[in-house]
C-alpha positions in Angstrom: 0.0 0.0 0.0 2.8 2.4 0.9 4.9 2.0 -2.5 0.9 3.1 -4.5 0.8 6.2 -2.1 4.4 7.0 -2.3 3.2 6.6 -6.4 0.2 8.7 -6.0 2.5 11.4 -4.5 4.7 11.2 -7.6 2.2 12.3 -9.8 0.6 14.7 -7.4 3.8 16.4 -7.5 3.6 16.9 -11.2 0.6 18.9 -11.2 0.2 21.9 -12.3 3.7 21.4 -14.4 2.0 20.4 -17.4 3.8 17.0 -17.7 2.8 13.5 -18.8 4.1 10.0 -19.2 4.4 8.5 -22.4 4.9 4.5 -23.1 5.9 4.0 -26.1 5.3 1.4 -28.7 5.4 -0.2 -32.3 2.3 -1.6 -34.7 3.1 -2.7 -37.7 6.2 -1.2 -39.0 9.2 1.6 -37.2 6.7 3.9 -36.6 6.3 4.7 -33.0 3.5 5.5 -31.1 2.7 7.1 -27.2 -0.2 6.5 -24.8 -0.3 8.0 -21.2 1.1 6.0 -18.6 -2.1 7.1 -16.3 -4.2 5.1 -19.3 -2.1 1.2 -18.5 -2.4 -0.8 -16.2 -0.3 -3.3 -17.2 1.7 -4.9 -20.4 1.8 -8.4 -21.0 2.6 -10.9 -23.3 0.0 -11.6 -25.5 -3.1 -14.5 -23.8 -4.6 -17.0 -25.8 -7.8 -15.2 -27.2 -11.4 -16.5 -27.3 -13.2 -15.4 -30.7 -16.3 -13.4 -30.3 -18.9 -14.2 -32.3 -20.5 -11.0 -33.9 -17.8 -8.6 -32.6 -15.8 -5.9 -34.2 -13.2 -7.3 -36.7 -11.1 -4.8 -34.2 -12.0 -7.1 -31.2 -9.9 -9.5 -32.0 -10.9 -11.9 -29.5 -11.0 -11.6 -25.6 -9.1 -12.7 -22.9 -8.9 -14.2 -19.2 -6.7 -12.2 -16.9 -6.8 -11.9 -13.4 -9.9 -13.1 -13.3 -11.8 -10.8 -15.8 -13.0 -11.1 -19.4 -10.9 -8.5 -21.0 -11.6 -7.4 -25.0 -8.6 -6.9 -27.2 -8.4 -4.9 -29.9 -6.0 -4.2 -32.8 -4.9 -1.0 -32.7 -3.1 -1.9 -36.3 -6.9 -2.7 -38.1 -8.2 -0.2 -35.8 -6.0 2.8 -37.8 -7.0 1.0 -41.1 -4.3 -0.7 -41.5 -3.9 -4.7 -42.1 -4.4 -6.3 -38.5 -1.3 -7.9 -37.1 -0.2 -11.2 -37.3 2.2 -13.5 -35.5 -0.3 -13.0 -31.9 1.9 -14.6 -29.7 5.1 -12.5 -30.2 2.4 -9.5 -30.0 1.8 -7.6 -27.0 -1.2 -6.3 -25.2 -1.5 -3.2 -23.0 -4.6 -3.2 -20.7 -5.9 0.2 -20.2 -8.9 2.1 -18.5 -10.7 4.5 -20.5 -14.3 6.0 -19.4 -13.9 3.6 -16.6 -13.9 0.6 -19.2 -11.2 -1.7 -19.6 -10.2 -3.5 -22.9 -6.5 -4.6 -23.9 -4.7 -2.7 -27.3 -2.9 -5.3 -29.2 0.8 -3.8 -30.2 3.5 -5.7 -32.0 6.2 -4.4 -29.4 6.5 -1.9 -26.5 9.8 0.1 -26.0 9.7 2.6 -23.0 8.3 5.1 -21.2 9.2 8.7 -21.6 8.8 11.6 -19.4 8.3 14.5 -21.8 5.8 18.2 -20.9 2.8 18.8 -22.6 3.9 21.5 -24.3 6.5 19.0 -26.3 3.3 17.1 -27.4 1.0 19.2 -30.3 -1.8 18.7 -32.6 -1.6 16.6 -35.7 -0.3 18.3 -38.7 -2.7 19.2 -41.4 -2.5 16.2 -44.4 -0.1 14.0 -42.4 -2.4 11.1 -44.2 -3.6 9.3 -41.0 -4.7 12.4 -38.7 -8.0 10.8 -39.0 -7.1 8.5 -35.8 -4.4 11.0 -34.5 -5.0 13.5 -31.4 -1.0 14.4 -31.4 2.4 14.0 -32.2 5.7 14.5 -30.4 9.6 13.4 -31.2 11.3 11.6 -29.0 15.1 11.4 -29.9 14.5 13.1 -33.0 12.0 10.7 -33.9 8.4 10.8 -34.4 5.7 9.4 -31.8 2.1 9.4 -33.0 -0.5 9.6 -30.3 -3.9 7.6 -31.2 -7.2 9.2 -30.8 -8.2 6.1 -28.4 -11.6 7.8 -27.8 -12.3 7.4 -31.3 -11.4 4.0 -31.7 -13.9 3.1 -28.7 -16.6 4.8 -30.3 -16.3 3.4 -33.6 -15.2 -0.4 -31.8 -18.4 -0.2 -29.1 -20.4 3.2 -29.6 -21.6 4.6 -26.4 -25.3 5.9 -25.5 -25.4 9.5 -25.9 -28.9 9.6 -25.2 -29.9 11.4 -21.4 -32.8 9.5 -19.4 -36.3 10.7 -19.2 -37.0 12.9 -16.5 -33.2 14.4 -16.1 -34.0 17.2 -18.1 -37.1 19.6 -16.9 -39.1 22.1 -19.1 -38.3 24.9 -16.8 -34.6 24.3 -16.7 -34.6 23.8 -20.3 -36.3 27.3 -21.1 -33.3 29.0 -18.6 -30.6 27.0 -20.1 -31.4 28.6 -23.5 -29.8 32.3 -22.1 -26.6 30.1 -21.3 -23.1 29.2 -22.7 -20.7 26.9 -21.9 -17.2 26.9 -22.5 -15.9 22.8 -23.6 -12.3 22.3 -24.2 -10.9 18.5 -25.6 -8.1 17.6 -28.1 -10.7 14.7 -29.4 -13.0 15.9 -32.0 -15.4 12.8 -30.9 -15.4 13.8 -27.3 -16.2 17.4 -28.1 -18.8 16.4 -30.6 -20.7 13.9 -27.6 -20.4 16.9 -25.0 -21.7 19.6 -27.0 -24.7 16.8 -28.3 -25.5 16.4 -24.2 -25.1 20.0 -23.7 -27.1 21.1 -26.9 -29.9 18.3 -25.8 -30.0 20.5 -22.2 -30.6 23.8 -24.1 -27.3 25.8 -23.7 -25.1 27.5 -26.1 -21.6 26.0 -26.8 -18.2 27.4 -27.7 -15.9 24.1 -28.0 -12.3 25.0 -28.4 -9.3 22.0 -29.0 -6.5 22.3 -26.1 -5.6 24.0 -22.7 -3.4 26.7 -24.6 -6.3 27.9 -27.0 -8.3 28.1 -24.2 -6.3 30.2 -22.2 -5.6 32.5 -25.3 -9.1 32.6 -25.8 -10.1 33.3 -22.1 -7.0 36.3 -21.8 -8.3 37.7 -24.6 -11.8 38.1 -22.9 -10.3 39.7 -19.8 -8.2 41.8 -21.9 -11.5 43.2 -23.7 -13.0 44.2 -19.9 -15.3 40.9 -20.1 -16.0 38.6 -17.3 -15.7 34.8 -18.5 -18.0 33.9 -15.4 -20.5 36.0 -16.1 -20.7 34.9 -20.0 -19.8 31.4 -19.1 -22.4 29.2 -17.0 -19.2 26.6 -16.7 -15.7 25.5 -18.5 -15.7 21.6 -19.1 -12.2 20.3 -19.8 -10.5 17.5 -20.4 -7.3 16.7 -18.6 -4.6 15.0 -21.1 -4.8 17.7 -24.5 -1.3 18.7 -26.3 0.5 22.5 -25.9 -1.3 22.3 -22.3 -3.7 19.9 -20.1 -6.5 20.9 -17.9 -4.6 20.4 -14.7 -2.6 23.8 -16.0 -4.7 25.3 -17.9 -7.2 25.1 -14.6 -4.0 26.1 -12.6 -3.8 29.3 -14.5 -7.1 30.1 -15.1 -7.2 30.1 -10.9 -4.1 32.2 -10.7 -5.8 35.2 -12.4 -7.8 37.2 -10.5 -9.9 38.7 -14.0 -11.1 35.0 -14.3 -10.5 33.0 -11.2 -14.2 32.7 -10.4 -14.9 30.6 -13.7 -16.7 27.9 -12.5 -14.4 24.6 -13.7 -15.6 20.8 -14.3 -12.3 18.9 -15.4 -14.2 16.2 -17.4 -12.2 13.0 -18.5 -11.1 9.7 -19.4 -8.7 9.0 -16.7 -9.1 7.0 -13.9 -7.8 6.4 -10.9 -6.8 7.5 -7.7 -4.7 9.7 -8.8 -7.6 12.7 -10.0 -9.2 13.4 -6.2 -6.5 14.8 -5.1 -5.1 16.3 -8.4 -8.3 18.5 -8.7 -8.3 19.8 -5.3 -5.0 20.5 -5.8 -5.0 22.9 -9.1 -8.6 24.4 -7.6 -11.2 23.0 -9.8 -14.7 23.1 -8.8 -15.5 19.4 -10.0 -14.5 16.0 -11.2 -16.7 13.8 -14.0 -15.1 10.5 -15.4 -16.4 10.4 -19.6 -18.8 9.6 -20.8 -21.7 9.3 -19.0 -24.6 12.1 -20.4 -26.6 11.7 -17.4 -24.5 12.8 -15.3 -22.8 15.5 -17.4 -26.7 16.8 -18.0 -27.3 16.9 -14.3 -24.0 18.8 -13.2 -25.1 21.5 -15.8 -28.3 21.8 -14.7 -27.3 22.3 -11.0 -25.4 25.0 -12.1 -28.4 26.2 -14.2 -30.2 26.4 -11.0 -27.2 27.3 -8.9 -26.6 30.8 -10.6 -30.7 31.6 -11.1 -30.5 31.1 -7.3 -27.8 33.1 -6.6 
C-alpha cells in the first residue's frame, strides 16, 4: 500500500507542471506511437484469445486475466491498417478508458518517456492518417504518434449519448437557452458527444481544441473588460490535450484574479486515484469521469439552478 501512495505522490507532484508519461510502442512497422502511462495498467505478453462471435473485426478476441473477461483490440486494423499477425510475439496493453477496460494489441512496446505537454501538439494538417491522431511529439528526433483512443472506442463499441427521461425539466430547459458553456478536448469525438448532451439540455456551446487555446481565448476576454463567469455558466475540460492539459490550464485560469471565479468541471477519461486529489490541488470546482450524459446533463443543470438562485 505504501509503495501506490508514495506513487500517487509522484504524480501529485507533477501537477500543475503540465507534464505526462508517455509509453511508447510499435504496430506494424518503425513507426512509433505514445499512450499515457495514467491510461495502463499493465503490459503483457499476448493470452490466448477466445473469438467473439459477432464482434468488431477490431476485437480481435477476448481474454482471461486476473480473473476478468478483457476485449482486445488491434490497434493496427483499428488505424485501417492490415491487422497484425504473429499474436503470440504480439503484445497487449490493458488500459482504462471511461472507466472501461479493454487490452490494445501492439506488435512491441519500448519505454516510457517523461516529456511536458507542451512538447506534445496537434496533428499536422494532411499527415495522411490524422484521422485517428489527437497528437504527435519526437522523441530522440524521432516521431511518436498519439492515437485518438476515444475514437477508436466509439467506432469499436459506440456509447449511448442519449440522457434518461426525467433528467432534463421544461423549466430548466427554457433558462438553459440564455446560457453558454465553455468545452475544451483535443478529441473531436469527445467534443462532438459533450456539446450533443449540452445542446440536448438547451445551452449555447463554444468548444475550443487544447488548454493553450483556451487560455488565449479566455485572456483575450479579460483583456477586452469581459468577465468569463459571467458569459460562461461553466468550462468543461479534459485533462490530457497537447501544448497544455487541464490540470494547468485550470492552474492558470485560478491564478488570475480577471477569471479565477470561472466555474471549472475537469471532465475525462482517466481514472484512478490519482484525480481526487489532483483536482483539489490545481482548484477545480468538479470532477466527471467520460462519458456518462446523465451525469454531465445533471451537473449542468445544477449550475443552471445554482446561478438563477444566486
Amino acid at each position: 500500500m505504501a509503495g501506490v501512495l508514495d506513487s500517487v505522490n509522484q504524480r501529485t507532484q507533477l501537477v500543475g507542471q503540465n507534464r505526462l508519461e508517455l509509453l511508447l510502442f510499435r504496430l506494424d512497422g518503425k513507426q512509433l506511437y505514445g499512450i499515457n502511462v495514467f491510461k495502463v495498467k499493465e503490459v503483457l505478453q499476448c493470452p490466448r484469445l477466445t473469438i467473439m462471435p459477432k464482434a468488431s473485426p477490431v476485437v480481435r478476441g477476448v481474454a482471461n486475466i486476473r480473473g476478468g473477461t478483457i476485449p482486445i483490440l488491434d490497434l493496427s486494423m483499428a488505424t485501417g491498417r492490415s491487422g497484425l499477425d504473429d499474436l503470440k510475439n504480439s503484445f497487449v496493453i490493458i488500459t482504462e478508458y471511461n472507466t472501461k477496460v479493454q487490452g490494445f494489441l501492439v506488435r512491441s512496446v519500448e519505454r516510457i518517456v517523461n516529456m511536458n505537454w507542451e512538447e506534445i501538439h496537434p496533428p499536422p494538417k494532411g499527415t495522411g492518417r490524422e484521422h485517428y491522431l489527437t497528437a504527435v511529439t519526437r522523441v530522440d528526433k524521432q516521431l511518436v504518434e498519439i492515437i485518438d483512443v476515444e475514437k477508436i472506442l466509439a467506432e469499436v463499441a459506440p456509447m449511448s449519448e442519449a440522457i434518461s427521461e426525467g433528467v432534463i425539466d421544461v423549466e430548466t430547459q427554457s433558462k438553459a437557452v440564455s446560457k453558454r458553456v465553455l468545452i475544451v478536448d483535443d478529441s473531436s469525438v469527445a467534443r462532438k458527444q459533450v456539446a450533443r448532451c449540452l445542446q440536448t439540455v438547451g445551452v449555447d456551446v463554444v468548444a475550443l481544441n487544447d488548454g493553450r487555446e483556451a487560455l488565449d481565448y479566455l485572456r483575450k476576454m479579460v483583456e477586452e473588460g469581459r468577465q468569463p463567469e459571467q458569459e460562461f455558466l461553466m468550462m468543461i475540460s479534459d485533462i490530457e490535450m497537447p501544448e497544455m492539459d487541464g490540470y494547468t490550464l485550470t492552474a492558470e485560469v485560478r491564478g488570475d484574479p480577471r477569471m479565477q471565479k470561472l466555474h471549472i468541471l475537469l471532465h475525462t477519461s482517466l481514472s484512478g486515484v490519482f484525480n481526487q486529489a489532483m483536482v483539489k490541488k490545481v482548484g477545480a470546482d468538479d470532477f466527471l469521469a467520460k462519458f456518462r450524459p446523465d451525469d454531465l446533463a445533471a451537473r449542468v443543470i445544477e449550475r443552471i439552478k445554482s446561478t438563477e438562485e444566486g
